[in-house]
Every structure is written in C-alpha cells, then in structure tokens.
C-alpha positions as CSV (number, residue, x, y, z in Angstrom):
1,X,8.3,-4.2,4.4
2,X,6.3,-4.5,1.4
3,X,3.4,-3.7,3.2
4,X,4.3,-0.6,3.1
5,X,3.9,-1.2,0.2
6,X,2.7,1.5,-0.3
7,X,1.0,0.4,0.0
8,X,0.1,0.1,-0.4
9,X,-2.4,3.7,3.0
10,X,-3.4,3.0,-0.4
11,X,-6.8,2.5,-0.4
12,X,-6.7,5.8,1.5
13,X,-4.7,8.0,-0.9
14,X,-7.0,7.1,-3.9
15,X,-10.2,7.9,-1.8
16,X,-9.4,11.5,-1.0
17,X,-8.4,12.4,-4.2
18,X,-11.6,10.9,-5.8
19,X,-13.7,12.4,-3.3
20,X,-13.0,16.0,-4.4
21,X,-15.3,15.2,-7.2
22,X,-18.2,13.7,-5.0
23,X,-21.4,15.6,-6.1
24,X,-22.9,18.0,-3.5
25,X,-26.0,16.6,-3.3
26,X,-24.9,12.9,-2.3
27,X,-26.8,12.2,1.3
28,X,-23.6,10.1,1.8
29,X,-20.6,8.7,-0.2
30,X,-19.4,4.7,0.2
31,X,-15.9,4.1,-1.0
32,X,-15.3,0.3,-2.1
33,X,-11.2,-0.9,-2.4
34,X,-12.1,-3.6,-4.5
35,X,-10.5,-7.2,-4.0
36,X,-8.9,-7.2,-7.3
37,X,-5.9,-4.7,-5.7
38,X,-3.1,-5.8,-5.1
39,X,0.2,-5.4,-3.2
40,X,3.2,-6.7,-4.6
41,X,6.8,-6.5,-3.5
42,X,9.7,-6.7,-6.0
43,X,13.3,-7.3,-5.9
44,X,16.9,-9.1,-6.6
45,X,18.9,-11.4,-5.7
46,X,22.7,-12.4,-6.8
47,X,20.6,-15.4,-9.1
48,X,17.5,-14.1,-10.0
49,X,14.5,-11.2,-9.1
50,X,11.7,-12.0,-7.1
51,X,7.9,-11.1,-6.8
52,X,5.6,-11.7,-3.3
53,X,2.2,-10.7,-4.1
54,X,0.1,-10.2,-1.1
55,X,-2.6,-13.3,-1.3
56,X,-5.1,-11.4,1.9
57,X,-8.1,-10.0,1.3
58,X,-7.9,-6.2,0.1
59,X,-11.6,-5.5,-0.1
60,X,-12.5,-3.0,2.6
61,X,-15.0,-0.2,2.6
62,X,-16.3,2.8,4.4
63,X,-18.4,6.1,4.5
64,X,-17.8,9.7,4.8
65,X,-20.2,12.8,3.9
66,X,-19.8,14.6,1.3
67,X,-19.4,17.9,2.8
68,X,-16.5,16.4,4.2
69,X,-12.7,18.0,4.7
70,X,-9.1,16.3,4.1
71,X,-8.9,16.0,8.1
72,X,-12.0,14.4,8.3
73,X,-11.3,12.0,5.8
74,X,-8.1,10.6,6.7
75,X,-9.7,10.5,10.1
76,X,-12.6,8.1,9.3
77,X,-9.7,5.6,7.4
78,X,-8.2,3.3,9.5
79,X,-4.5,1.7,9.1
80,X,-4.1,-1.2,6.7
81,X,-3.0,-3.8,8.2
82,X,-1.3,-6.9,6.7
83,X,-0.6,-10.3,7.5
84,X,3.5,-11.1,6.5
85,X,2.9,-15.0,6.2
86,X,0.0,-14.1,3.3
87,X,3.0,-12.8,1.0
88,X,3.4,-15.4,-1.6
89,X,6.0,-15.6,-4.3
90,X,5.1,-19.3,-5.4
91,X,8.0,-21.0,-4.0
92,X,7.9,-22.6,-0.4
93,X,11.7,-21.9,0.1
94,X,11.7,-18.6,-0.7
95,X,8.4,-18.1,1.0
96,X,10.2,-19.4,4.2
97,X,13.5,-17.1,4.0
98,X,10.7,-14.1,3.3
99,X,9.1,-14.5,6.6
100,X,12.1,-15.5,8.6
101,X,13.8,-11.6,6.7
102,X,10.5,-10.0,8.0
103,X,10.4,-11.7,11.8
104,X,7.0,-12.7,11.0
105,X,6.8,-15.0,14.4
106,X,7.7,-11.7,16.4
107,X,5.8,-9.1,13.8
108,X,3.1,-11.2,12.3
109,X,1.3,-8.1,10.6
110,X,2.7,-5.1,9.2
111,X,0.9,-1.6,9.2
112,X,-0.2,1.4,6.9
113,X,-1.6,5.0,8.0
114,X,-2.3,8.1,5.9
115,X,-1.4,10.4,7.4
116,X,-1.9,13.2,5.2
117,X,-2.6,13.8,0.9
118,X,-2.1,16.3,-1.2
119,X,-2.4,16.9,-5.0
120,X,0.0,18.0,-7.5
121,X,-1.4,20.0,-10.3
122,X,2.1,20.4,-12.7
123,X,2.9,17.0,-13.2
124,X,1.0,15.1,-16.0
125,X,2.7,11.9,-14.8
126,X,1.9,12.2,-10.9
127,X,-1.7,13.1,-9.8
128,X,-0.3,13.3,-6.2
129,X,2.2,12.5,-2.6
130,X,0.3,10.5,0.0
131,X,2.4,10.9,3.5
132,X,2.0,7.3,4.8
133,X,3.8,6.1,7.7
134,X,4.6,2.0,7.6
135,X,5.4,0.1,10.7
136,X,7.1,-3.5,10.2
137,X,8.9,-5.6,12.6
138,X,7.9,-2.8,14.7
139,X,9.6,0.1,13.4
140,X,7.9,2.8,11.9
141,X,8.7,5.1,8.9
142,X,7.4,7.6,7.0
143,X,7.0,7.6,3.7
144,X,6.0,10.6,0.9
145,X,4.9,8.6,-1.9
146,X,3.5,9.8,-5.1
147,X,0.6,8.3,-6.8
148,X,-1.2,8.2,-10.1
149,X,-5.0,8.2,-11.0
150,X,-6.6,6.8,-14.0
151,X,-10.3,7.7,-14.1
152,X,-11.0,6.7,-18.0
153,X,-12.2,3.3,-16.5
154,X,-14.7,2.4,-13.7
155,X,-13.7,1.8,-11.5
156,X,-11.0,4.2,-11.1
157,X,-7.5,2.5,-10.9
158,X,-4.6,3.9,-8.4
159,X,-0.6,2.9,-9.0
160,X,2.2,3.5,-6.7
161,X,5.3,2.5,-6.3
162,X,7.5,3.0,-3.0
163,X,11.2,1.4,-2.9
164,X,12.3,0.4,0.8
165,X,15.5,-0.5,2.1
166,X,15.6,-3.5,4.8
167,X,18.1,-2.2,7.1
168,X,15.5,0.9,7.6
169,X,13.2,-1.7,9.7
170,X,16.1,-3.4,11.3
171,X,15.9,-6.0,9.0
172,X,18.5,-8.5,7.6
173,X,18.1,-10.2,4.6
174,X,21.1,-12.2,3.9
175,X,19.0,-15.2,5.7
176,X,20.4,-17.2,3.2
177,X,23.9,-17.8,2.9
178,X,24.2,-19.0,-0.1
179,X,21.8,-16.8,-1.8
180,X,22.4,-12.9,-1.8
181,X,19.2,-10.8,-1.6
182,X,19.7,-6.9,-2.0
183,X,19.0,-4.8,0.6
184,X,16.1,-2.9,-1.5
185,X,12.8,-3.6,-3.0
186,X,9.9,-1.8,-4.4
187,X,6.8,-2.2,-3.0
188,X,4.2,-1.6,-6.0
189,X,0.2,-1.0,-5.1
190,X,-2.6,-1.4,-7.4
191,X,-5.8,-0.2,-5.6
192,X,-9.0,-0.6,-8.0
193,X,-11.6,1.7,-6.0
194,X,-15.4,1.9,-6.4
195,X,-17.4,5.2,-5.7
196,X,-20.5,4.8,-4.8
197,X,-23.4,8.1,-3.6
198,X,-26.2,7.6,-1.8
C-alpha cells in the first residue's frame, strides 16, 4: 500500500520535471535516484501511530536525450517495484501483522508507474501532480499526486505525500484483534535525485 507510496513513480516524477532544465547541448542526460530516498508509510492505531520505512534499495538510474519529450520520458522509466517484507517499523510483531494486512505471501512486491506529469505554475507550495497508478495485493489504482521540488541543494530533493485507504486494495487491517489499526495511511516519499550530462 505504501508502496504507492507515492511513492513513492517517484523517482519518475522528479526526473521529468528536472529534465526541463537539461542544457541543449548535453550528448546525453543520466538521472541517479540516489539511495538515501526513502519510502515511508505512516499511520494510527487505537494505542499508538506507526512508521514502516521501506529498508530495499532505492538507488536506480537511467538515460534519456536531451532533446527528449514528456512521452518519451515516462516511456524509458520503468515501474518501481517493492518488496512488502522489506517494510520495517522496528518491531517484529508489528512487522508480522504489516505483512499478513498486505498478503505479502500472495503479493510479495507491490508496484509504481508514471503514467503521466504535469507542472503547476500558480502554486508556490506545489511544483506539480504526477498521475501514478499503484498496484498492491494485485489491485491497481490511480493516483494524482502532487509533488514538491527543492533545487537550492544538490542534489535536488523531491517530497510527496499520498494518503491511501486499505479497503481500496481489498485489504483488511484489523489482523489484530486486540489492536485497532485505521483504515488510512499516508505514504510519504523522499526521492534525493542526481543530474548528471554527458
């Protein structure tokens, strides 16, 4: 579910935006998610709030020209894929009820594809939507999700925040009888991306 989260897609939201900078006279332009991202997803229960940060590797890159289009872009980005038993929150038990919410011995991965990104020019807060479509425990949604970009630092930072609701995915999270998990979460992604022309 979390892997949605938003995100995280993620790594392919930030790298169209960035590339409508790329300079002209780049021969080609490499585009680095860096390993320090991360995924996180973030909720309640009836006792206390929860966070299971996604522990797999991130770090993925790939090329596209600089003459390139939006079509061409998203095209050359494959779906994220991520593992559901490499969520972690620190504690084996609730580690166990996580997987067992998310089927994770039926669904063992969960998946993210851009499918489309477009920039919004009025909103100092928001830089952006990315249209993402999430599959887990083999349902797939679609998700509009808004972004932000912080370019003062290299390398540039991306922040999104998607909230997701179980039942959507056929999911059931009262696993636990005892303890009472809310239906929603927010999955929260924190790409750190590397430009690099050559």
């Amino acid at each position: 579910m979390l892997q949605l989260k938003r995100i995280l897609a993620f790594s392919g939201i930030v790298a169209i935006f960035l590339l409508c900078v790329v300079a002209g006279n780049a021969q080609q332009v490499l585009i680095k998610v860096l390993p320090e991202s991360s995924v996180k997803i973030k909720g309640k229960t009836s006792l206390c709030s929860y966070t299971f940060k996604y522990k797999g590797d991130l770090a993925r890159d790939f090329k596209v020209d600089p003459n390139f289009n939006t079509d061409q872009l998203i095209a050359a980005i494959s779906g994220l894929q991520l593992e559901v038993e490499k969520f972690k929150s620190g504690n084996f038990l609730m580690d166990k009820d996580f997987r067992k919410v998310m089927k994770c011995k039926e669904f063992p991965d969960c998946k993210i594809e851009l499918l489309s990104l477009s920039i919004i020019n009025n909103n100092p807060n928001v830089n952006g939507q990315a249209k993402i479509a999430v599959t887990i425990a083999g349902v797939k949604k679609v998700y509009l999700i808004p972004y932000q970009l912080k370019e003062e630092s290299s390398p540039v930072a991306i922040h999104a925040i998607q909230p997701i609701n179980f039942k959507d995915f056929g999911l059931n999270p009262k696993v636990n009888k005892l303890i009472e998990v809310k239906e929603t979460c927010d999955v929260m992604l924190d790409l750190l991306i590397q430009i690099i022309y050559s």
